[in-house]
N, CA, C and O atoms as a Tripos MOL2 file, in Angstrom:
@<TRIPOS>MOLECULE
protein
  260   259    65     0     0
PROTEIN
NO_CHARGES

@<TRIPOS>ATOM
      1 N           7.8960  -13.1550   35.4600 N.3       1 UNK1
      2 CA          7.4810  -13.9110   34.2980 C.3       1 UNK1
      3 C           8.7060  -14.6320   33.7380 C.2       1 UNK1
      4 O           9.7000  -13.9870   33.4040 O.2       1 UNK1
      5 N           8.6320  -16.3230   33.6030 N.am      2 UNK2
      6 CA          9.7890  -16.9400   32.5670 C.3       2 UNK2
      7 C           9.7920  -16.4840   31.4310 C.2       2 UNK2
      8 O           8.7330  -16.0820   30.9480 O.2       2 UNK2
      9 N          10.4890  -16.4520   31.0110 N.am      3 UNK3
     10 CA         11.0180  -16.5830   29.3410 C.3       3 UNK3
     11 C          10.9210  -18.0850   28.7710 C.2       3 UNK3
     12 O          11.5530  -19.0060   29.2880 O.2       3 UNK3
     13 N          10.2110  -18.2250   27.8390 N.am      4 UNK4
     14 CA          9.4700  -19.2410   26.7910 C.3       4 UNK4
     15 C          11.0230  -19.9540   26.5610 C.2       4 UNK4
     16 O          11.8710  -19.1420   26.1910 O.2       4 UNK4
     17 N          11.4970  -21.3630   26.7350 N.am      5 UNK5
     18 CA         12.4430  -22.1730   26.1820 C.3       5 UNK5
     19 C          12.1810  -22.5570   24.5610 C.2       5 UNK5
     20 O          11.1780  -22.7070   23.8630 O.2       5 UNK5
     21 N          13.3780  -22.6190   24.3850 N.am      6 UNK6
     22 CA         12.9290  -23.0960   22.5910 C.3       6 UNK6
     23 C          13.1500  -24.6760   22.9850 C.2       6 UNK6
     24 O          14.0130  -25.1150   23.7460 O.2       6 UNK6
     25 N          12.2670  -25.3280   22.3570 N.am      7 UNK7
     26 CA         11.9140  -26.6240   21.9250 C.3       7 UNK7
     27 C          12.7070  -27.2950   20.8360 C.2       7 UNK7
     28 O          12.2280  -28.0960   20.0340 O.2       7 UNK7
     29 N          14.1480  -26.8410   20.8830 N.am      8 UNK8
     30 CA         14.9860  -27.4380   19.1000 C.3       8 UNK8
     31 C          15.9430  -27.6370   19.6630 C.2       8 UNK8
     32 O          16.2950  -27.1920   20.7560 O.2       8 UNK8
     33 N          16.6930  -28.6360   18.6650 N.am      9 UNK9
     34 CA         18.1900  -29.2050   19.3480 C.3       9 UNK9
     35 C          19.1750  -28.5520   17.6840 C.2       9 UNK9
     36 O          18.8020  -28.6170   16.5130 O.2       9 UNK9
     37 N          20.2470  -28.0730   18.1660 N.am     10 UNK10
     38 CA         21.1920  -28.1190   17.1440 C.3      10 UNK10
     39 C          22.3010  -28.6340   17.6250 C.2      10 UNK10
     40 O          22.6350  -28.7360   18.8050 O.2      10 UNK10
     41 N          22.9330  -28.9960   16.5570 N.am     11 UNK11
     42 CA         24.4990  -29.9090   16.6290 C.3      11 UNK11
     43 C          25.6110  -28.6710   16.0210 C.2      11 UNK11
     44 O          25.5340  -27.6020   15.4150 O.2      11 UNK11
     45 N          26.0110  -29.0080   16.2410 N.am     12 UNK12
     46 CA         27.1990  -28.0720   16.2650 C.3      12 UNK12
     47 C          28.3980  -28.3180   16.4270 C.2      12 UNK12
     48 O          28.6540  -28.6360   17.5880 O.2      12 UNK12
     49 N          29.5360  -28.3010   15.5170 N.am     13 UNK13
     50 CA         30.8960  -28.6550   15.6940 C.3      13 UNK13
     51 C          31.6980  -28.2200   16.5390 C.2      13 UNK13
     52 O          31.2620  -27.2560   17.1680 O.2      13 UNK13
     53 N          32.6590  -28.5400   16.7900 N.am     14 UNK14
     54 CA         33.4810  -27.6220   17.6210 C.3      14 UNK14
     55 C          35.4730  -28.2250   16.5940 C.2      14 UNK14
     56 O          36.1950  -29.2170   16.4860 O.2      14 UNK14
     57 N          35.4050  -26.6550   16.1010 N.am     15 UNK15
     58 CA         36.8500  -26.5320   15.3560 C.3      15 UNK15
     59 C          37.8800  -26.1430   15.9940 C.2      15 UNK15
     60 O          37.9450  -25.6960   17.1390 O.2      15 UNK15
     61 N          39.0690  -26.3990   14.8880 N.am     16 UNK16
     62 CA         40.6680  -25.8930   15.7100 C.3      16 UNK16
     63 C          40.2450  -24.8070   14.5850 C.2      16 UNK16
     64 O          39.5910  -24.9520   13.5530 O.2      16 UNK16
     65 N          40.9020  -23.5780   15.2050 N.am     17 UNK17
     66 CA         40.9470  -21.8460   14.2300 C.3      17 UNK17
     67 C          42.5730  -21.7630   14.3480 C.2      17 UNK17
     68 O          43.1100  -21.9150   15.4460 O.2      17 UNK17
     69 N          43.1950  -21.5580   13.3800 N.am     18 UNK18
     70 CA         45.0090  -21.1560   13.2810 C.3      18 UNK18
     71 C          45.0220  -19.5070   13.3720 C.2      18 UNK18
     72 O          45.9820  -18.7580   13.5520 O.2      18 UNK18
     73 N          43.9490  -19.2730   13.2270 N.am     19 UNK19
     74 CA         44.0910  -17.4770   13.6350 C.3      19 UNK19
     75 C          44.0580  -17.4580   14.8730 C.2      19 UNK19
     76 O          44.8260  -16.6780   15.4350 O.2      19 UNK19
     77 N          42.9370  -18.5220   15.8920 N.am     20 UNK20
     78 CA         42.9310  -17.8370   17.3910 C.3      20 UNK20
     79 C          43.6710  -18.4250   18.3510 C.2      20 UNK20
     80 O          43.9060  -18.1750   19.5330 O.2      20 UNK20
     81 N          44.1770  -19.7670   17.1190 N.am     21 UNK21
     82 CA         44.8290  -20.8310   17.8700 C.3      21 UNK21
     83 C          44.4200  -21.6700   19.0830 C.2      21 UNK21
     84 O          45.2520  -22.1990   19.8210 O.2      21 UNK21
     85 N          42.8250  -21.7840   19.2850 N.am     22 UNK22
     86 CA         42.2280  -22.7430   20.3030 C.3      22 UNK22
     87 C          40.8690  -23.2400   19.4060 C.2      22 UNK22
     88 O          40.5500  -23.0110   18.2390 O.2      22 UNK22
     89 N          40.3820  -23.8270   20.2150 N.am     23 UNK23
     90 CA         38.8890  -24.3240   19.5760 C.3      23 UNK23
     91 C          37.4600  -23.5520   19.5810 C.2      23 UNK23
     92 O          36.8880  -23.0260   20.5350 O.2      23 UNK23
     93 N          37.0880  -23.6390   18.3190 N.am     24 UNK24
     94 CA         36.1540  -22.4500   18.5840 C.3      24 UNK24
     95 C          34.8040  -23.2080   17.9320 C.2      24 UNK24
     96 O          34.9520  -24.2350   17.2700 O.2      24 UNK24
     97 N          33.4940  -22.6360   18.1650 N.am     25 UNK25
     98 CA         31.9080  -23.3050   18.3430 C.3      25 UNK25
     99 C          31.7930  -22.2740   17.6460 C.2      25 UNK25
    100 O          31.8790  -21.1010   18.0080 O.2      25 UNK25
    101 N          31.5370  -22.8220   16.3330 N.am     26 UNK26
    102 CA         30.0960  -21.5080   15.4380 C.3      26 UNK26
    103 C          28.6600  -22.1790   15.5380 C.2      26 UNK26
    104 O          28.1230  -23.1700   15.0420 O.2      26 UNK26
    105 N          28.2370  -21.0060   16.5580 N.am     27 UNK27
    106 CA         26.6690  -20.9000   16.7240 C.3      27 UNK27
    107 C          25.7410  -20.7260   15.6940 C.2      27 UNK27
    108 O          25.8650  -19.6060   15.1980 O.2      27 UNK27
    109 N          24.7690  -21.4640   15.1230 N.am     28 UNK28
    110 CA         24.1010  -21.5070   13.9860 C.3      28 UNK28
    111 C          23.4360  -20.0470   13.7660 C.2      28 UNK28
    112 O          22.9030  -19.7670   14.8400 O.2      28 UNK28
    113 N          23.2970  -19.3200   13.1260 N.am     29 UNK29
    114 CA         22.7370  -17.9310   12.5310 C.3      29 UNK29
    115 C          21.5200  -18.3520   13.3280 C.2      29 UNK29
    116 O          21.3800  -17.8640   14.4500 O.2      29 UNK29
    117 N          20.7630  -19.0780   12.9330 N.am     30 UNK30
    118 CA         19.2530  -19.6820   13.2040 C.3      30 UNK30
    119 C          18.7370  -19.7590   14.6380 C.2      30 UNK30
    120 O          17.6400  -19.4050   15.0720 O.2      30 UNK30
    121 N          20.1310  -20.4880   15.4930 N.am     31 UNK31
    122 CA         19.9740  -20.6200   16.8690 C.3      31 UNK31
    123 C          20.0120  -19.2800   17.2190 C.2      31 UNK31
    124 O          18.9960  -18.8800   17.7880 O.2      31 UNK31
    125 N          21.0580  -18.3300   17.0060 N.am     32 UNK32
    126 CA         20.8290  -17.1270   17.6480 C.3      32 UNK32
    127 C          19.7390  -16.2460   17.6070 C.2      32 UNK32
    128 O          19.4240  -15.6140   18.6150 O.2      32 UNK32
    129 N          19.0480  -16.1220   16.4090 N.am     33 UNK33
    130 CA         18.2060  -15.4160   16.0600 C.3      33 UNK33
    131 C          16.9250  -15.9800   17.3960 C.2      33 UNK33
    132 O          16.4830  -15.2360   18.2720 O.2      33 UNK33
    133 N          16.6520  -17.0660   17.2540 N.am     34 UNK34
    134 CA         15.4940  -18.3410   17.9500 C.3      34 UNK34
    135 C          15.8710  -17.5160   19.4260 C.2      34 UNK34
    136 O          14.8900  -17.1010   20.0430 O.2      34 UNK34
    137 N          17.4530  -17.2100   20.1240 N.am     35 UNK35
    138 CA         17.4790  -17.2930   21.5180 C.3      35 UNK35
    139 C          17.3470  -15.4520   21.4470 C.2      35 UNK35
    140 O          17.3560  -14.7000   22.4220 O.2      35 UNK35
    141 N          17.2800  -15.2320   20.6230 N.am     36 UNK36
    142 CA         17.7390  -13.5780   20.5460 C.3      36 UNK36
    143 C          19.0630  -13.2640   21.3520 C.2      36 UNK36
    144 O          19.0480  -12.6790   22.4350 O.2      36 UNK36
    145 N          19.8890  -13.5830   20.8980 N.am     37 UNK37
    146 CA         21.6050  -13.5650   21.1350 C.3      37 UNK37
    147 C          22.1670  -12.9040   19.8630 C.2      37 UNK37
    148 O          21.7500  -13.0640   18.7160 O.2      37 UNK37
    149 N          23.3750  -11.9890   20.3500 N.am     38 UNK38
    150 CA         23.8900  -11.0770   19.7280 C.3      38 UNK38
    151 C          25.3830  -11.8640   20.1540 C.2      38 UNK38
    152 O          25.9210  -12.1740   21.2170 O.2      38 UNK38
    153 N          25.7070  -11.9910   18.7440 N.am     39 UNK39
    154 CA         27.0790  -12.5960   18.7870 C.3      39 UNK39
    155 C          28.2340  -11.1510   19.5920 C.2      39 UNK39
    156 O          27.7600  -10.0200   19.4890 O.2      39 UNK39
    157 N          29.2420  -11.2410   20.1160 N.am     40 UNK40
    158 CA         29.7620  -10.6880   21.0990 C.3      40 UNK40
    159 C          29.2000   -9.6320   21.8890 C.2      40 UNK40
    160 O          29.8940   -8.6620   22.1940 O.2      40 UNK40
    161 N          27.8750   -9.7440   22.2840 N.am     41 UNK41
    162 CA         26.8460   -9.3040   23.7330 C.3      41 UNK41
    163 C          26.0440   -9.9260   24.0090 C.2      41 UNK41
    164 O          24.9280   -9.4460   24.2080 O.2      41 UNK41
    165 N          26.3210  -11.3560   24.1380 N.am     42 UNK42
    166 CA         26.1180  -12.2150   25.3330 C.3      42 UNK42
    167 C          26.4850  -13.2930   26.0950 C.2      42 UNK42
    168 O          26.7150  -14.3950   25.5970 O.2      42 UNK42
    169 N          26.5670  -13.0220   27.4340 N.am     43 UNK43
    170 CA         27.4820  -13.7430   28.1390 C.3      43 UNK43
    171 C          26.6300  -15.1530   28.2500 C.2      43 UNK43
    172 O          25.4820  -15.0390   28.6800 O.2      43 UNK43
    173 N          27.0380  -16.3070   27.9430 N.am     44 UNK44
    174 CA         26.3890  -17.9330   28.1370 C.3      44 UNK44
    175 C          26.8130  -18.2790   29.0700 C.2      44 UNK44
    176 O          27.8510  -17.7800   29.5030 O.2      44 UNK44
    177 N          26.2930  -19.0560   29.5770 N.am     45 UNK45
    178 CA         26.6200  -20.4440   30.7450 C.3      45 UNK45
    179 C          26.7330  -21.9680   30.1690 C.2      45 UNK45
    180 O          25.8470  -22.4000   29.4320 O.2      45 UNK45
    181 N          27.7560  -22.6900   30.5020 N.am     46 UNK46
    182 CA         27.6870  -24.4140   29.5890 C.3      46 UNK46
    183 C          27.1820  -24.8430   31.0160 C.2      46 UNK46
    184 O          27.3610  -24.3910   32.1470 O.2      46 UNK46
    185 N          26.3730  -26.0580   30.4170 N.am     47 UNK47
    186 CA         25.8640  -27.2710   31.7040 C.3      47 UNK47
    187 C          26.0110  -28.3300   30.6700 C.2      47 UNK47
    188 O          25.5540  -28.2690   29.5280 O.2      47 UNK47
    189 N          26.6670  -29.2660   31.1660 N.am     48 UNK48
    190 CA         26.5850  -30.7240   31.1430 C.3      48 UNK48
    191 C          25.5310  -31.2710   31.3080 C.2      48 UNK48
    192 O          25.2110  -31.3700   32.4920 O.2      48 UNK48
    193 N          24.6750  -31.7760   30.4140 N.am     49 UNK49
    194 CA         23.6590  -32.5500   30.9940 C.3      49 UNK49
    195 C          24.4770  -34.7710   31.3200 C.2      49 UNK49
    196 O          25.6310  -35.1770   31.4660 O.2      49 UNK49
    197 N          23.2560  -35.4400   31.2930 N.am     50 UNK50
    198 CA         23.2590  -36.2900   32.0220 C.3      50 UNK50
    199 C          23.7370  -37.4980   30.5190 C.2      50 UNK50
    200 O          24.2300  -38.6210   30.4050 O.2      50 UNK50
    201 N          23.2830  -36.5430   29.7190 N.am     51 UNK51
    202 CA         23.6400  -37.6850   28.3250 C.3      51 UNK51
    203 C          24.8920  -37.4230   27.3640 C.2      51 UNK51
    204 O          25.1700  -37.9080   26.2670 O.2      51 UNK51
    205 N          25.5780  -36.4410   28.2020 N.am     52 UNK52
    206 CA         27.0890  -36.6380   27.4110 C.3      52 UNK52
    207 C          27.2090  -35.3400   26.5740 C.2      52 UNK52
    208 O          28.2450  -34.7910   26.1980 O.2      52 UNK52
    209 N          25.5390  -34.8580   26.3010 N.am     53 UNK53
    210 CA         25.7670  -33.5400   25.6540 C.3      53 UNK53
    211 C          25.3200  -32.1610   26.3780 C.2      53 UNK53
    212 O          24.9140  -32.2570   27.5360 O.2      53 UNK53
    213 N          25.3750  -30.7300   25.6920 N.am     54 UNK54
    214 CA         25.4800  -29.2860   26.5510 C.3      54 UNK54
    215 C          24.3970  -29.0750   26.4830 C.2      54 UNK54
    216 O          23.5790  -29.6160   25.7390 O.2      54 UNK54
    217 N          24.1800  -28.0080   27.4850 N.am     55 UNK55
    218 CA         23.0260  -26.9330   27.0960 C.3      55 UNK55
    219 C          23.6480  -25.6560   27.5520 C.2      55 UNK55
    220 O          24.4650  -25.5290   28.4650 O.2      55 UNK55
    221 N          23.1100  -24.6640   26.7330 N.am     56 UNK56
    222 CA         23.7560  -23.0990   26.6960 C.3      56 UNK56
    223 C          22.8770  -22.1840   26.9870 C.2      56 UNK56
    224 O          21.8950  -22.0120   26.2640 O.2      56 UNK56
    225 N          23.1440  -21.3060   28.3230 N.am     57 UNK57
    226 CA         22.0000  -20.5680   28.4240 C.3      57 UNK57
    227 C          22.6540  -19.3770   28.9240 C.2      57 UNK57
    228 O          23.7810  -19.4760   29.4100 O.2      57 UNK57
    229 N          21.9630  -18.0720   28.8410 N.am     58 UNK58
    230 CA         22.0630  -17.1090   28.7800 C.3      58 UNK58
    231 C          22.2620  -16.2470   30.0420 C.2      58 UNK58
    232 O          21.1680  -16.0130   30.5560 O.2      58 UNK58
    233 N          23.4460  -15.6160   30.8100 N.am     59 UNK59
    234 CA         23.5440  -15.2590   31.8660 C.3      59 UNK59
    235 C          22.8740  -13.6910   31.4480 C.2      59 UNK59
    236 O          23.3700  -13.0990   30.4900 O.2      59 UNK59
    237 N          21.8060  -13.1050   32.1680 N.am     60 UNK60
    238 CA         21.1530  -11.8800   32.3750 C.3      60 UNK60
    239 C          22.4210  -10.8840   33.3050 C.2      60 UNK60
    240 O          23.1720  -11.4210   34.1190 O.2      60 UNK60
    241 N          22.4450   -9.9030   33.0980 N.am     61 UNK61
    242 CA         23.4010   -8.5280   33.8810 C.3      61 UNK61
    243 C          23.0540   -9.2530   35.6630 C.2      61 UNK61
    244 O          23.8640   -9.3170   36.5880 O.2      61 UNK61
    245 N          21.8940   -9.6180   35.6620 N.am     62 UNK62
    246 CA         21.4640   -9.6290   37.0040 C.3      62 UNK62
    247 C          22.2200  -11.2310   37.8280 C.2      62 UNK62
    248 O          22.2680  -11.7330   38.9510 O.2      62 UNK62
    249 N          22.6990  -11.5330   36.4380 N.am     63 UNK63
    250 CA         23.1250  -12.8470   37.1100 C.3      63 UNK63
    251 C          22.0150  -13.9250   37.2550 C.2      63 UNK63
    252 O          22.4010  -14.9150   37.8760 O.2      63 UNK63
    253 N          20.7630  -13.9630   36.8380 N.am     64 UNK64
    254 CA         19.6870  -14.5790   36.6420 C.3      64 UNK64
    255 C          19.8680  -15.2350   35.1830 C.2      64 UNK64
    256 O          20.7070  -14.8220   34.3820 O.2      64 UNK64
    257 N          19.1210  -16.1440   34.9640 N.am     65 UNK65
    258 CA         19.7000  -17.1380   34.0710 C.3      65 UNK65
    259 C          17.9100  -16.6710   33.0600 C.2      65 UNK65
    260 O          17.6380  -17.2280   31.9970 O.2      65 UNK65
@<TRIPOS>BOND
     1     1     2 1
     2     2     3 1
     3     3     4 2
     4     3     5 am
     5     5     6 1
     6     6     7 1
     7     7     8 2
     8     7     9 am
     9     9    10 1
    10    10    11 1
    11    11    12 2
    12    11    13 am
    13    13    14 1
    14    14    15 1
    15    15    16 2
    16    15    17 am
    17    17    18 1
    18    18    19 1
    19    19    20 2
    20    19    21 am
    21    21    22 1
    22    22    23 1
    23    23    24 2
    24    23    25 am
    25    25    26 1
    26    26    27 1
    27    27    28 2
    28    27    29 am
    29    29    30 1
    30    30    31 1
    31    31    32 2
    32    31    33 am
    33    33    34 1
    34    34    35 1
    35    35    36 2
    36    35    37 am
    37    37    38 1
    38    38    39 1
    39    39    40 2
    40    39    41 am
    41    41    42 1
    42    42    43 1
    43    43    44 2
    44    43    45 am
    45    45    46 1
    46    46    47 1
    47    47    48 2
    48    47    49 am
    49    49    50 1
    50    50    51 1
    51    51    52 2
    52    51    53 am
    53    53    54 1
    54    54    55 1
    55    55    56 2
    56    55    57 am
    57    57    58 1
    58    58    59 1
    59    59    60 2
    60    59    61 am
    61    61    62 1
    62    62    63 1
    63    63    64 2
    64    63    65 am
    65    65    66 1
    66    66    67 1
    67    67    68 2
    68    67    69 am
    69    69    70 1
    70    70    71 1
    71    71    72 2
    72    71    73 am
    73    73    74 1
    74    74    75 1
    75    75    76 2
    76    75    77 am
    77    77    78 1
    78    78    79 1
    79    79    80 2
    80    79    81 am
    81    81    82 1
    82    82    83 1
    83    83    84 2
    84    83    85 am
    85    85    86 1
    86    86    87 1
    87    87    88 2
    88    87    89 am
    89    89    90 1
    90    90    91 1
    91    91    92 2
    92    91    93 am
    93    93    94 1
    94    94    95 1
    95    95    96 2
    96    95    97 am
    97    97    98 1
    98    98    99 1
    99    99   100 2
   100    99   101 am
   101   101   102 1
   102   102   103 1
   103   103   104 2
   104   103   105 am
   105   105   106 1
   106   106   107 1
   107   107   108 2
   108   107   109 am
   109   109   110 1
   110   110   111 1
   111   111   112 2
   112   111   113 am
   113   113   114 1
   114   114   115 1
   115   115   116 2
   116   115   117 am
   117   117   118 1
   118   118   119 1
   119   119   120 2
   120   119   121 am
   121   121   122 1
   122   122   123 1
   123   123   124 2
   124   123   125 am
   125   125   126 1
   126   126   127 1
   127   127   128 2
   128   127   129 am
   129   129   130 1
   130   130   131 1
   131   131   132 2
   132   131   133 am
   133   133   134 1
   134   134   135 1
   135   135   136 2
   136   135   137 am
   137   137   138 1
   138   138   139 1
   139   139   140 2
   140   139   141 am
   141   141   142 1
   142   142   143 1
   143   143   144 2
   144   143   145 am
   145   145   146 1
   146   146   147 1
   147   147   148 2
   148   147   149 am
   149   149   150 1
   150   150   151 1
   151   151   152 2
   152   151   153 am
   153   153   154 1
   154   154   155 1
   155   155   156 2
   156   155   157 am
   157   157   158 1
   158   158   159 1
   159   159   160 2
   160   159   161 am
   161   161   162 1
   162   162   163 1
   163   163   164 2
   164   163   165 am
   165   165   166 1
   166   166   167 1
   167   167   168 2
   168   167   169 am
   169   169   170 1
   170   170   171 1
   171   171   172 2
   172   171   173 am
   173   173   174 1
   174   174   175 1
   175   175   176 2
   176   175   177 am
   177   177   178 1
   178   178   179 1
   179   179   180 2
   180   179   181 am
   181   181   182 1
   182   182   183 1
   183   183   184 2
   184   183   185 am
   185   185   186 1
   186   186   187 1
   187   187   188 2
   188   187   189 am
   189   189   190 1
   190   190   191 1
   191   191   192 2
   192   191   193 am
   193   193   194 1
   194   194   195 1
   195   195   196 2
   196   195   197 am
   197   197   198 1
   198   198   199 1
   199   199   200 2
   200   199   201 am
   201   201   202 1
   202   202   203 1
   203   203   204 2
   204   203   205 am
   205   205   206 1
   206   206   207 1
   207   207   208 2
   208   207   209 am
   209   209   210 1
   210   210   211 1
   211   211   212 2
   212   211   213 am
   213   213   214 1
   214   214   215 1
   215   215   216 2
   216   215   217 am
   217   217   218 1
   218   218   219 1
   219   219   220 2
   220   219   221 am
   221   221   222 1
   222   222   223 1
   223   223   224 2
   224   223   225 am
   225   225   226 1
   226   226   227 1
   227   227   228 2
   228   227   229 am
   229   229   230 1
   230   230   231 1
   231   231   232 2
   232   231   233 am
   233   233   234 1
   234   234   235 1
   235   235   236 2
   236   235   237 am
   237   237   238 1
   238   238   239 1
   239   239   240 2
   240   239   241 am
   241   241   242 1
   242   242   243 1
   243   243   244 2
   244   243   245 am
   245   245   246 1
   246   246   247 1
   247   247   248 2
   248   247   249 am
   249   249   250 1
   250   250   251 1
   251   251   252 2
   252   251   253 am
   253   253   254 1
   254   254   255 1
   255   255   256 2
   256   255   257 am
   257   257   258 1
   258   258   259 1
   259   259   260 2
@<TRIPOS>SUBSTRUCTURE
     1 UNK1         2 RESIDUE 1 A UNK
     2 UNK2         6 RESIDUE 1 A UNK
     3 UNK3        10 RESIDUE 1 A UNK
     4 UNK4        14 RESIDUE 1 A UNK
     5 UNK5        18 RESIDUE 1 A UNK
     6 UNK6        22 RESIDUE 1 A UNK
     7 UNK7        26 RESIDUE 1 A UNK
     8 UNK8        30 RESIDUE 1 A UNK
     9 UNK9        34 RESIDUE 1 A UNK
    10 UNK10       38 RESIDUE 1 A UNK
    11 UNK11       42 RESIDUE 1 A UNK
    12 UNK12       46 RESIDUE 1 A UNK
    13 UNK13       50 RESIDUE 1 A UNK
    14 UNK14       54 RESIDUE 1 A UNK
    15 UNK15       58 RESIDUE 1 A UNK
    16 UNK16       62 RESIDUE 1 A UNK
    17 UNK17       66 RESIDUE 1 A UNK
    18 UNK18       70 RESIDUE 1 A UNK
    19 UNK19       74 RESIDUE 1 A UNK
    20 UNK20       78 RESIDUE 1 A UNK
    21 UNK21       82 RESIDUE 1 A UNK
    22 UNK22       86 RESIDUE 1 A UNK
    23 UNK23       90 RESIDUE 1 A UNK
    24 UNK24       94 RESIDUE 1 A UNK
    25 UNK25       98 RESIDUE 1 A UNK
    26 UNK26      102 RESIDUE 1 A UNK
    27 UNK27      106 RESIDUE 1 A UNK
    28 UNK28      110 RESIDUE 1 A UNK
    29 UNK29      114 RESIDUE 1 A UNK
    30 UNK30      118 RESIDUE 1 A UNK
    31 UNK31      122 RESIDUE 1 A UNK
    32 UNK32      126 RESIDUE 1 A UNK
    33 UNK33      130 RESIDUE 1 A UNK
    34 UNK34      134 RESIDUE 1 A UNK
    35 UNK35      138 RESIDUE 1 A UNK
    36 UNK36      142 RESIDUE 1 A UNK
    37 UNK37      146 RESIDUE 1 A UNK
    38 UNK38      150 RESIDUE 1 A UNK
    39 UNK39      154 RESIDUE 1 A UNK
    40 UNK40      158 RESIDUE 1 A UNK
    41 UNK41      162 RESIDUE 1 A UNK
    42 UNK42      166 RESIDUE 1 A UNK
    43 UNK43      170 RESIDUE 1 A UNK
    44 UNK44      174 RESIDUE 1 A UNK
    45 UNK45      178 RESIDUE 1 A UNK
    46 UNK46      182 RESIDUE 1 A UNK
    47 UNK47      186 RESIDUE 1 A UNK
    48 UNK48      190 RESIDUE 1 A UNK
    49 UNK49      194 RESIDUE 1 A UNK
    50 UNK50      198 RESIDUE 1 A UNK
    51 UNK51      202 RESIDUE 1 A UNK
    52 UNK52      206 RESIDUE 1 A UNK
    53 UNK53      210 RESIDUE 1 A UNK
    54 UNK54      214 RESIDUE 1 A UNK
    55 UNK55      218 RESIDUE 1 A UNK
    56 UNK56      222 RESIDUE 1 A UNK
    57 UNK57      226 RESIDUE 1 A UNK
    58 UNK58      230 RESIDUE 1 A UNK
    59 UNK59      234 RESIDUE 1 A UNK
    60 UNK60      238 RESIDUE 1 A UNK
    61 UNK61      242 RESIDUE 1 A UNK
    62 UNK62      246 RESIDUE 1 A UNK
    63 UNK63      250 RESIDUE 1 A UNK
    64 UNK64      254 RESIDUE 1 A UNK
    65 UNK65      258 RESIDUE 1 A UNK
């Protein structure tokens, strides 16, 4: 059985942090909740799409997306 895609786009900045000293992406509260993602237990995947912007998806233990 797939897992249902969410149908929503968020924008999202991407900052400089002087604590971690690289660039860091805060994930909207909202988006995570929507993907059921647990901020540090879960591993993502980035893809490039074709229009310049990402999509982020969720690597499973199994390595199945």
């Amino acid at each position: 059985m797939t897992e249902p895609k969410i149908n929503k786009v968020w924008k999202c900045t991407v900052k400089w942090s002087d604590e971690v000293q690289d660039y860091v992406l805060q994930l909207p509260d909202d988006m995570l909740a929507a993907a059921g993602w647990e901020p540090g237990t879960t591993d993502v995947q980035w893809q490039e799409n074709e229009d310049g912007t990402y999509s982020i998806t969720e690597v499973k233990d199994d390595g199945i997306e």
